[in-house]
N, C-alpha and C positions, 0 to 999 in steps of 0.2 A: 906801266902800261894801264891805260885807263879801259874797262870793260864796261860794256854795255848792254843792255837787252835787245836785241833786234826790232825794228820797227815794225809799225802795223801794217803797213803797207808791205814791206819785205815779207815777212810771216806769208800773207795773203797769196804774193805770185810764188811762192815756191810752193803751196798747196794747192796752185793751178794748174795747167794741161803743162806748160812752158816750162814752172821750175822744176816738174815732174821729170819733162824727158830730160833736163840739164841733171836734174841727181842720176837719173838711170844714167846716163852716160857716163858720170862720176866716179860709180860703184863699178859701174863693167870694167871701167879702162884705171881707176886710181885705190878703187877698195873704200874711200870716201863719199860719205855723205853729208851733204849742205844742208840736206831737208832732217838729217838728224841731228846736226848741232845745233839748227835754228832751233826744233822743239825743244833742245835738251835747256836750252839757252833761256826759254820761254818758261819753263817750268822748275829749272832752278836744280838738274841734274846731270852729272857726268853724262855725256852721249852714251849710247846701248854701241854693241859691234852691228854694222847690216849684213845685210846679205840682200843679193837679186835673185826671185825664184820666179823660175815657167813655169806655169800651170795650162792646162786645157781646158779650156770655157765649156765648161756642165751643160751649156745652151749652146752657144754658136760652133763649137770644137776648132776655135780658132787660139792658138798661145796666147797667153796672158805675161805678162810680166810685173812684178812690183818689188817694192825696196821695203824690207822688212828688217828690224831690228832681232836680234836672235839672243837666245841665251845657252853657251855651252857647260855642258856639266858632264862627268861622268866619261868622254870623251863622244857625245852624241848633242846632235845641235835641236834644239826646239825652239818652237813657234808658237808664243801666244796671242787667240783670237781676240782682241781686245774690244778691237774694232775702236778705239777713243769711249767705250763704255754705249755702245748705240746700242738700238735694243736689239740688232740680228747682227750675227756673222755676218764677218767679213768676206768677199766676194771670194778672195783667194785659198780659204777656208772652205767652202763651198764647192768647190772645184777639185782639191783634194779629198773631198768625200767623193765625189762622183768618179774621179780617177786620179786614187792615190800614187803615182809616178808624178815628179817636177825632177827637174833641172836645177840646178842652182850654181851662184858664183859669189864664191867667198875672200876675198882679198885677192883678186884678179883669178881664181883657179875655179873651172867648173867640174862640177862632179853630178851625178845623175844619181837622186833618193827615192826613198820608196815612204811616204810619208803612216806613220801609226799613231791613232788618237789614241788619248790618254783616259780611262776610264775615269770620270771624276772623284769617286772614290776613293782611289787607288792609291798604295802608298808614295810608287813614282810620281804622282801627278803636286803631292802635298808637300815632296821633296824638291821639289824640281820647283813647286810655286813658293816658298820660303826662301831659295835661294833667289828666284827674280826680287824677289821682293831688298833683298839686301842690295841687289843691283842698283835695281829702279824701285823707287817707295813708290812710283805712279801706278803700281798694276793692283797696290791695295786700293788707292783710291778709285780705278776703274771699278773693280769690282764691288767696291762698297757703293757705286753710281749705277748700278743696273741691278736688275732682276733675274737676268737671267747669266747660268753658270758661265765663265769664261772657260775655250774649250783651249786644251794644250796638244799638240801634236810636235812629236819626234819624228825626225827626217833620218831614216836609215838609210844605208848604202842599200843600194839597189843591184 
């Protein structure tokens, strides 16, 4: 089997409005995500597991939704704000400050969490970002690409 890098132009629609709702629909109805094999694909790393989490817009109080890649340890699921290394949090991040309750759906099963940020300090935070890093080597290079701290938050049962 001959393997490839995905194309420039493929990359581009699936980081658009279009392949956005095609992976959300993916991940609700198959557990899979397009838009994380293409990045994984791109950057030369086994895909992350996703998940889909609802959030409430901090501003509008309208549901959000997005396809986040997750890291399980310890047997509790976490979220790091990467954001691609930009220099603010991510929206979805944001929203869980403002109201920590989401929704999520994990290999077609949803379940309702209660999200707790990670003190960066902390020795969970140091444990929990060692282990991503074995996962995925990208979240050193985010972090070594920004200034400011990448925030981790744990998704509790609610």
């Amino acid at each position: 089997m001959i393997r490839t890098r995905p194309g420039k132009q493929f990359v581009q629609f699936m980081r658009g409005d279009t392949g956005k709702k095609i992976d959300k629909f993916l991940v609700r109805t198959t557990g899979f995500s397009l838009l994380m094999k293409t990045f994984s694909a791109m950057v030369g790393f086994p895909p992350m597991p996703v998940l889909m989490i609802y959030t409430i817009g901090r501003k509008s109080g309208v549901e959000r939704s997005t396809v986040m890649p997750y890291v399980e340890m310890d047997g509790l699921i976490y979220l790091i704000g990467s954001n691609g290394a930009k220099t603010n949090d991510p929206f979805w991040m944001e929203n869980l400050r403002a109201n920590p309750r989401a929704k999520i759906i994990v290999d077609r099963r949803t379940s309702l969490r209660r999200a707790r940020f990670l003190d960066f300090d902390s020795d969970e935070r140091a444990k929990l970002w060692a282990f991503a890093e074995t996962k995925t080597p990208q979240y050193a290079t985010y972090q070594n690409s920004t200034t400011r701290p990448i925030p981790v938050v744990a998704l509790e049962p609610a």
